[in-house]
N, C-alpha and C positions, 0 to 999 in steps of 0.2 A: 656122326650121329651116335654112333655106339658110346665114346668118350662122352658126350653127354648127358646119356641115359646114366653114366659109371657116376657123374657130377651130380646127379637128382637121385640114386638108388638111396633106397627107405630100407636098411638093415639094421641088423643087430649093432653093426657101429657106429649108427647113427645117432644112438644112443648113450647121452651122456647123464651123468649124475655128480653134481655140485656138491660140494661142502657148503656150508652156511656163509663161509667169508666169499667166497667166488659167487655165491649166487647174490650176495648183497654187492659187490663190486663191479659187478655186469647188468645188477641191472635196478641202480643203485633210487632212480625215480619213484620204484615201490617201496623204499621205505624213507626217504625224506622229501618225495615230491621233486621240485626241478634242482637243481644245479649250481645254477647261477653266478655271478661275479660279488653276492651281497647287495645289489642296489635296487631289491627287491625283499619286503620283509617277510615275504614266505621262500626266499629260498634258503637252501638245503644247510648252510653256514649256522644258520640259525636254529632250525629244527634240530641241529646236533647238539646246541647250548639244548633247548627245551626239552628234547628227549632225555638229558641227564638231570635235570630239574626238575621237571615231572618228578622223577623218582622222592626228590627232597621233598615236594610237596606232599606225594602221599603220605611220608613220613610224619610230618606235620598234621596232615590232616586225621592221623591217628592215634594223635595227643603226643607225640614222642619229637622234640626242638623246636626249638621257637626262631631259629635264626638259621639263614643260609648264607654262606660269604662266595661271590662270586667275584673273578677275577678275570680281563677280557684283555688280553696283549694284542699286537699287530698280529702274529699266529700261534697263541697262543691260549688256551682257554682252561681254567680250573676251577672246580665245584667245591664247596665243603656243607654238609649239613649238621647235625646234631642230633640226629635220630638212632636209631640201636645198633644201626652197622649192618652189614651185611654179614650172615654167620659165617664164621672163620673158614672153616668145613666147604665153603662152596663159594668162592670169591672167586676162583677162576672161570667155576661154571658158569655163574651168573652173568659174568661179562662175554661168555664165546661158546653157549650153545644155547642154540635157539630153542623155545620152546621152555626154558628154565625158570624160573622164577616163583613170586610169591604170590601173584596176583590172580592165580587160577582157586587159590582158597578163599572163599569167600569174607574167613571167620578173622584173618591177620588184615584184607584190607580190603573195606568198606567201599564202595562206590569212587576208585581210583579213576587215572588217567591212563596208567598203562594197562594192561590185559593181557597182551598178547605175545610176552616177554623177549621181544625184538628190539625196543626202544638203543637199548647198550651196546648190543652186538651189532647195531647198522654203526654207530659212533663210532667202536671201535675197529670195524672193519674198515672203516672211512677214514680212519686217520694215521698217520703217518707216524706218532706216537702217540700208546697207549697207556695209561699207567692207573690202575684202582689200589686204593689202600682202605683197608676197613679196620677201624678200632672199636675193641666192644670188651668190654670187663677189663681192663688193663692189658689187654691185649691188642696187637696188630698182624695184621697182615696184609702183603702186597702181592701185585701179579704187574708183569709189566710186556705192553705190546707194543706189534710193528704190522700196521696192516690185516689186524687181526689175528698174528702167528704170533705167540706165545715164545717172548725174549727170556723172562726170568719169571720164574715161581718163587718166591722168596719163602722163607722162613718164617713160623710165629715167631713173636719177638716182644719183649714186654715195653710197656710204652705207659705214660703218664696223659697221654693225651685223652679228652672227653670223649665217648661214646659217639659212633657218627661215622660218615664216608667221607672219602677223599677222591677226586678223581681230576686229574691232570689229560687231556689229549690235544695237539696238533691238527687240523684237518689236512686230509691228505691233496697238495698242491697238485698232484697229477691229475684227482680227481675234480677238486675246485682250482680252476686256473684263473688266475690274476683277480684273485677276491682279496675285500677289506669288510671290515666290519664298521656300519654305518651305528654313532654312539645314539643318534636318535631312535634308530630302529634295535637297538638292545636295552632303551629306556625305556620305551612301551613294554616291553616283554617285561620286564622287573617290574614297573608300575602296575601292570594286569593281575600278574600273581599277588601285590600285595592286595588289592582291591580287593581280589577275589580270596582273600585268607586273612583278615583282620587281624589284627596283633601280630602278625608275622612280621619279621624284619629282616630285610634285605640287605647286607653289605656289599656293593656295587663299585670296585672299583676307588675301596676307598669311601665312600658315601653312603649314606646309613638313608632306605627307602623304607618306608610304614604307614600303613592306612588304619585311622580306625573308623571309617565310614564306609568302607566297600563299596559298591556300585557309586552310592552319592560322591564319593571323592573321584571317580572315575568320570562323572558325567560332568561334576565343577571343573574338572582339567580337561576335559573335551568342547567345553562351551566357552562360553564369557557372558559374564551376568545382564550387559546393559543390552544381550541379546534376546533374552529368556521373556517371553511372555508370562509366566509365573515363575514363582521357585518350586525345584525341581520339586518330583512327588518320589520317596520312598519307602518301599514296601518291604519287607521280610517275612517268609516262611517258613515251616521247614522242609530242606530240600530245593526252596526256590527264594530268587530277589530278584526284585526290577525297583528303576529308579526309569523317569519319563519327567519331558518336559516339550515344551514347543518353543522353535526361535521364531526370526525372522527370515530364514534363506528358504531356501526352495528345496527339495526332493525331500527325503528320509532316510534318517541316520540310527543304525543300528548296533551294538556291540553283543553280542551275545558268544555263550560260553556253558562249559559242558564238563565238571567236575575238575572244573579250575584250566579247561581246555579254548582256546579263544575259535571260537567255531566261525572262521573266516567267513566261512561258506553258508553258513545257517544253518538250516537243514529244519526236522518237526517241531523242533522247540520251540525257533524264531516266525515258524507258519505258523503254530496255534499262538504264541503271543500275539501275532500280528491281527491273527481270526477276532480273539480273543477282547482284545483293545476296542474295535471297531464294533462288537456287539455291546458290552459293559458301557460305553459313552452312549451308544444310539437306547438303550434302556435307561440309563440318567435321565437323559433329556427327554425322553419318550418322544425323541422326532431322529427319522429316518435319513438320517446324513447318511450323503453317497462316501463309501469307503473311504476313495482319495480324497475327501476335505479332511476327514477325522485325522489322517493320517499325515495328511502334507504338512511339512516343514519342524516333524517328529523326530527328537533325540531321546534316545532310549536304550537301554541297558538291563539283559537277562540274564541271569546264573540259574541252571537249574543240578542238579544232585541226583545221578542217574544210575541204579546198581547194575553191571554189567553191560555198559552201552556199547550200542553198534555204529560204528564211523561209517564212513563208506569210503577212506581210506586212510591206510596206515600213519598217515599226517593229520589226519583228525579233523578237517578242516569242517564239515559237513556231516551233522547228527543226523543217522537212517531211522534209529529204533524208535520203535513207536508208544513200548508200555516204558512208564517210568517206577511203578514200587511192586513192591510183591504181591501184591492183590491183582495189577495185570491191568491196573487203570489206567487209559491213553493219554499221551503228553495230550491230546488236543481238551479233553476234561480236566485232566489237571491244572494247566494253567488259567480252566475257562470258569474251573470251580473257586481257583485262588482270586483272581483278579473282579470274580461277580462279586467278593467278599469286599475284598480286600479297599482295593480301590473306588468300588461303590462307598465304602463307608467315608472314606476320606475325602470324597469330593460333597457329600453330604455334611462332613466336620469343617470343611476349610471353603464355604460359596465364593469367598474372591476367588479363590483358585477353581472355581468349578466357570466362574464368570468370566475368568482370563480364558479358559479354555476354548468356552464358548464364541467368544470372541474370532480365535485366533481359527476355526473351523469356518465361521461363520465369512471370515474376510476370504479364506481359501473357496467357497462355494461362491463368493462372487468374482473372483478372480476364472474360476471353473469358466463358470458361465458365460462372463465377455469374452473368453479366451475362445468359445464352443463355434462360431462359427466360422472364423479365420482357423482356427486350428482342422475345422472339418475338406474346408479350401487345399489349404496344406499339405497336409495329410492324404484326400486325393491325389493332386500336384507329388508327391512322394511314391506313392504306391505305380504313378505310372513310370515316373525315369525312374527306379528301381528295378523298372525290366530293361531297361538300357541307360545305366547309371554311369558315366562315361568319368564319374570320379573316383566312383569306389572302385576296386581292382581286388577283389574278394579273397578268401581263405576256403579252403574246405574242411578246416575244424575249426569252431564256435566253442566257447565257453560257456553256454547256455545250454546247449545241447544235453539232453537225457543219454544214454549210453548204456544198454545192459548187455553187451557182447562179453565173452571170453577173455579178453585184455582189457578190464576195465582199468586197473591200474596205471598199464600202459598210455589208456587214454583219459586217463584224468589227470595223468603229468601234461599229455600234448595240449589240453585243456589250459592248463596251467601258462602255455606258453605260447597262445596266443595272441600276438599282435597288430595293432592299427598303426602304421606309418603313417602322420598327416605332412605331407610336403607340399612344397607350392615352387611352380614353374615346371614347364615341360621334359625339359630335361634333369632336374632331379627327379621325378617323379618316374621318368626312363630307366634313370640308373637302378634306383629302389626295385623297380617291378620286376626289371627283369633279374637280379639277382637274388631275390627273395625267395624265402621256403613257402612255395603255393599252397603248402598242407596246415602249415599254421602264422603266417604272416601275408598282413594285406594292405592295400595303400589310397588314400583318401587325399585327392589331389587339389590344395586350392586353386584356385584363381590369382589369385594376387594376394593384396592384402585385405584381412578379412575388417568386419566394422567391429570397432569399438563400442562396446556395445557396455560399456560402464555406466550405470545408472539409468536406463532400458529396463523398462519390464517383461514381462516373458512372451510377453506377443509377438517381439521383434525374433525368439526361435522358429516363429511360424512364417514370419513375413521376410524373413532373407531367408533365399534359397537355399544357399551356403549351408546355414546352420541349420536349418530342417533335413535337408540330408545328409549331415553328419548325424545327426540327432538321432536318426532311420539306421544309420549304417550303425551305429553304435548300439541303437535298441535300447537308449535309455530314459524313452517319453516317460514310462509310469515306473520308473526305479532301475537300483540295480540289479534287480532280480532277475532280469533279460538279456544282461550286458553280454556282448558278445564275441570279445575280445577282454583278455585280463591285463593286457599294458596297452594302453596311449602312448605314443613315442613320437611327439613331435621333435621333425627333422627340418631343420632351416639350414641355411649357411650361418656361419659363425660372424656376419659382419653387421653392421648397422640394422641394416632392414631385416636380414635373418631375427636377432633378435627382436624385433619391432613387433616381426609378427609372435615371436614367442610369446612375449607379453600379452598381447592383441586375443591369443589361443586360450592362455591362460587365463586372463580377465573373465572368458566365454565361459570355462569350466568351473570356478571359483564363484561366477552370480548366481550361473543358472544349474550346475550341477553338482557344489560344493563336494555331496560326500563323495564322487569318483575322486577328488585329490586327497582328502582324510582318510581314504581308504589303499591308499599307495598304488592309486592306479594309474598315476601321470608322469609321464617323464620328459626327458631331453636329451636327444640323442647327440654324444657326442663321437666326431667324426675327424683322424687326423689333419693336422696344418700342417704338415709332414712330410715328405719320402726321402729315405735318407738309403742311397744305396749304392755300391760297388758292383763290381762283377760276380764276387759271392754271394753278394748278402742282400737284402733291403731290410729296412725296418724304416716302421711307421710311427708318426713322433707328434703327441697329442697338445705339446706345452714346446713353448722356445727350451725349454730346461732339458726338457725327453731331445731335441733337436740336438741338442749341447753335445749330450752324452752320446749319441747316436757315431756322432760325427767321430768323438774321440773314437771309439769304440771301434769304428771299419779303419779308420786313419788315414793317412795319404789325405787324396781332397775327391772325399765322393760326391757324388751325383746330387745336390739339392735341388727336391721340386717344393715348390709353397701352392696348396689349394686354395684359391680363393673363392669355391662354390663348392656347393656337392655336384652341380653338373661334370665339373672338370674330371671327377673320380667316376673313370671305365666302371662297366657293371660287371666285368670281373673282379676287380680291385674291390669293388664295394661289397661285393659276398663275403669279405673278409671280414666286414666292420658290424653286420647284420647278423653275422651267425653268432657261434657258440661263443666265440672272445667279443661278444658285442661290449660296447661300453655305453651306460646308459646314468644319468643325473637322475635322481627322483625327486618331487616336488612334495616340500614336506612344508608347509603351513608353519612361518613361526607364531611360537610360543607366547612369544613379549608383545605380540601387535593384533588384534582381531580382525578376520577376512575383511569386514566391511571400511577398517580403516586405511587396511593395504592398499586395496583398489582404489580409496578415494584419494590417498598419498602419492601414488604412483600410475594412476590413471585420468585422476577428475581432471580438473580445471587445474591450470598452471597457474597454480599459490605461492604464494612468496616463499612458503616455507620451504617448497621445493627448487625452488630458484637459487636460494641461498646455501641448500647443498650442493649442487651442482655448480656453483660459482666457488664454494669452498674447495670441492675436492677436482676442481680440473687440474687436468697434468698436460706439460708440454711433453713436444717429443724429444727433449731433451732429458726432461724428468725420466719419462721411459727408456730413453737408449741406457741412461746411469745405471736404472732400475735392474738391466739384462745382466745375468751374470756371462764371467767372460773364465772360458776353458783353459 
């Protein structure tokens, strides 16, 4: 008893006190959010490129380079801007003590993204190497890090080079274990900033990015035109831009942003534009549409210009503050004074487009309606297995959830890291449940295989059981505003049917809940085919290639098992595959093909077209054994 009183005693040595590197490396969530492997676009990989970008922009956005050259290796990453430099006198500081910077003077930079002069010191604390070099009047100087310990101070030193920053850093692998950087998900990033900064120019790896349409080029590469019930509407302010249009799919899609900041999260901005929208139409037309017509099957895009905003965290993901100019006038007047102006005038200048509009409201209010009393059925039928929901297997942190405790930080990462396992069969759904973290991952068990529901209208989300309570568990009937889990992680087996249903899930999410996949909330979990072990060692082997090497590796002739289910993999082995080394596929929408044509190509009706790929590219198992490389 006493030894354990001596284990809980509350003293003076209890008491520790951090330097700035240890306390970002301990508890590294508050200042880039999760962690992750990369196959998520808000994890921490990424925030370290935008944390050092950010800086380039404000640059830019204070009339000083027009150009940033970024460059993105397997682990490697390097920034260059054009702007004044960092003053020679405090390059070291600027990069490794917290609290330093330029952004607390109003007068040097106007309505920034950084603030709170942390952005550099999390990077640099988090990477394995560090290196800033700043040139400014024929001058340079460098500092160079290890974990945020200071390797070399270098010398001024005269230099021919333009005016502008350099910075070079590694992320630290101990910290981010077995990450890659996904090219699509550092394409959006480059693409936003140009949007969001016109005439800026990005060099990317080689390739030269530039908008000079801001919002509008952003919402033409977020759409595809033969979907668009008008063409898009774009507005400019100063301080504010939205560009809006209506497709054909279902929910509502939003991009919003906060001093060149992509506000994952929304926050008061994306509320009064959304208030906003919904009164300025219902005064148009001077008829009382219920909100979700106005609003259903809405793509749209805000930037607003905020002097000293309040996040609600260090990742910025979600605007708190409420006044936006110096007069102390609330974002919800601001945008509700811009958009009464703005967009009233335009739809008064352009009636087809006001006619399209109406239109596309008006088919949503009868869709509303037939939908009203099977959906009331439903939704009953919901609310009661909800109290014994014998598919869901729950979480006790939600991503929806409001939060004003003391570790808010803490709990807006765990937020962040909440997931939905969808598996199907008993005994996968065994393995998952009972190995999973109860505090933020939970498990949605099918039946079998689920329907096809390509080319289906929405009624069928109310009329199979299936899909009405995922729909509940997920909390995304009127958007994602409610969503309550931040990754979808469907988990199949690797074989025919496994994928069968993959497709099957995804067909579900792509008709009826498009923006969850546009907004990188869908994945696929993958799960080793693998165990490659000795009496030392095992390792898990994701690819015949990982197997290959496996094998060389322990030598002699170990142990080969092949999975052929998730059932087969113990629910201690599968703790393995679920936690912090998870390995996850993310579902990223191509480019080259639009949703509606994907699903009809690889879901409708068996076309010839599809016949004669699949007769083109079949392989024997001869073709495959060639294919295997041999160790």
């Amino acid at each position: 008893m006493a030894e354990d009183n001596k284990l809980h005693a509350y003293t003076e040595d209890s008491i520790r006190s951090l330097d700035w590197r240890e306390h970002i490396r301990l508890r590294p969530g508050m200042y880039i959010g999760k962690l992750g492997d990369g196959s998520s676009m808000d994890d921490g990989i990424y925030i370290l490129i935008k944390e050092v970008v950010d800086n380039c922009i404000d640059e830019h956005m204070m009339g000083f380079g027009k150009q940033v050259d970024i460059k993105v290796s397997e682990h490697s990453v390097t920034v260059r801007d054009y702007g004044r430099g960092i003053p020679l006198g405090k390059v070291v500081d600027v990069v490794s003590k917290i609290n330093t910077g330029a952004k607390y003077d109003s007068k040097a930079f106007q309505k920034s993204v950084g603030l709170n002069g942390v952005g550099t010191k999390a990077v640099n604390a988090l990477s394995s190497y560090f290196k800033v070099t700043s040139f400014r009047e024929g001058k340079a100087k460098a500092a160079e890090f290890e974990r945020g310990v200071l390797l070399k101070d270098h010398k001024e030193a005269s230099t021919s080079e333009t005016n502008g920053t350099l910075v070079t850093f590694s992320p630290d692998d101990t910290v981010f274990k077995n990450y890659q950087y996904i090219p699509d998900f550092l394409e959006n990033q480059i693409w936003n900033y140009c949007f969001l900064n016109a005439g800026l120019t990005i060099n990317f790896n080689g390739q030269k990015y530039i908008s000079k349409n801001g919002l509008l080029d952003l919402l033409q590469r977020k759409t595809t035109a033969e979907d668009l019930r008008y063409p898009i509407i774009h507005l400019k302010g100063e301080d504010i831009e939205v560009a809006i249009t209506h497709e054909n799919s279902y929910g509502e899609e939003y991009y919003s942003f906060v001093n060149g900041q992509h506000t994952t999260q929304g926050g008061t901005h994306l509320a009064a534009f959304r208030e906003a929208f919904v009164k300025t139409v219902r005064d148009f037309f001077k008829k009382d549409y219920d909100a979700t017509d106005i609003r259903g099957s809405i793509c749209a895009a805000i930037s607003v210009r905020v002097q000293e905003p309040v996040f609600e965290s260090q990742t910025k993901t979600k605007l708190g503050s409420i006044a936006v100019a110096e007069g102390g006038q609330s974002m919800k007047n601001f945008v509700l004074e811009f958009l009464t102006k703005q967009l009233d005038d335009y739809l008064h200048k352009n009636p087809s487009v006001a006619d399209a509009m109406k239109k596309r409201i008006e088919q949503s209010e009868r869709e509303r309606k037939e939908l009203a009393g099977i959906k009331k059925l439903a939704n009953d039928r919901a609310k009661k297995a909800n109290l014994h929901n014998k598919k869901l297997r729950d979480c006790r942190v939600h991503m929806n959830e409001e939060y004003t405790g003391k570790n808010k930080e803490d709990m807006l990462t765990r937020q962040q890291e909440t997931t939905l396992f969808i598996t199907e069969g008993d005994s996968a759904s065994g393995s998952i449940t009972k190995s999973r973290n109860v505090e933020t991952q939970a498990v949605f068990s099918l039946r079998g295989k689920p329907l096809n529901c390509y080319g289906l209208t929405k009624k069928i989300v109310y009329e199979n059981e299936e899909f009405n309570l995922l729909q509940h568990a997920l909390n995304i009937e009127e958007g994602l505003e409610g969503l309550r889990y931040n990754n979808i992680v469907i988990a199949t087996d690797a074989d025919v049917d496994g994928m069968h249903i993959r497709l099957l899930m995804l067909t579900f999410f792509l008709q009826f809940f498009p923006d969850l996949v546009k907004n990188g909330h869908i994945y696929i979990l993958e799960t080793p085919l693998f165990r490659v072990r000795n009496k030392q060692e095992t390792i898990y082997c994701y690819s015949e290639d990982e197997k290959l090497k496996a094998v060389k590796k322990l030598g002699g002739k170990p142990e080969i098992t092949r999975f052929k289910g998730l059932g087969e993999i113990s629910p201690d082995e599968f703790g393995q595959f679920i936690g912090e080394d998870m390995r996850k596929e993310p579902i990223i929408p191509a480019k080259d093909m639009p949703v509606a044509k994907m699903l009809e190509y690889y879901m409708g009706k068996n076309t010839q077209h599809r016949q004669d790929f699949i007769i083109g590219n079949l392989r024997s198992e001869k073709d495959l054994a060639d294919a295997v490389p041999v160790s």
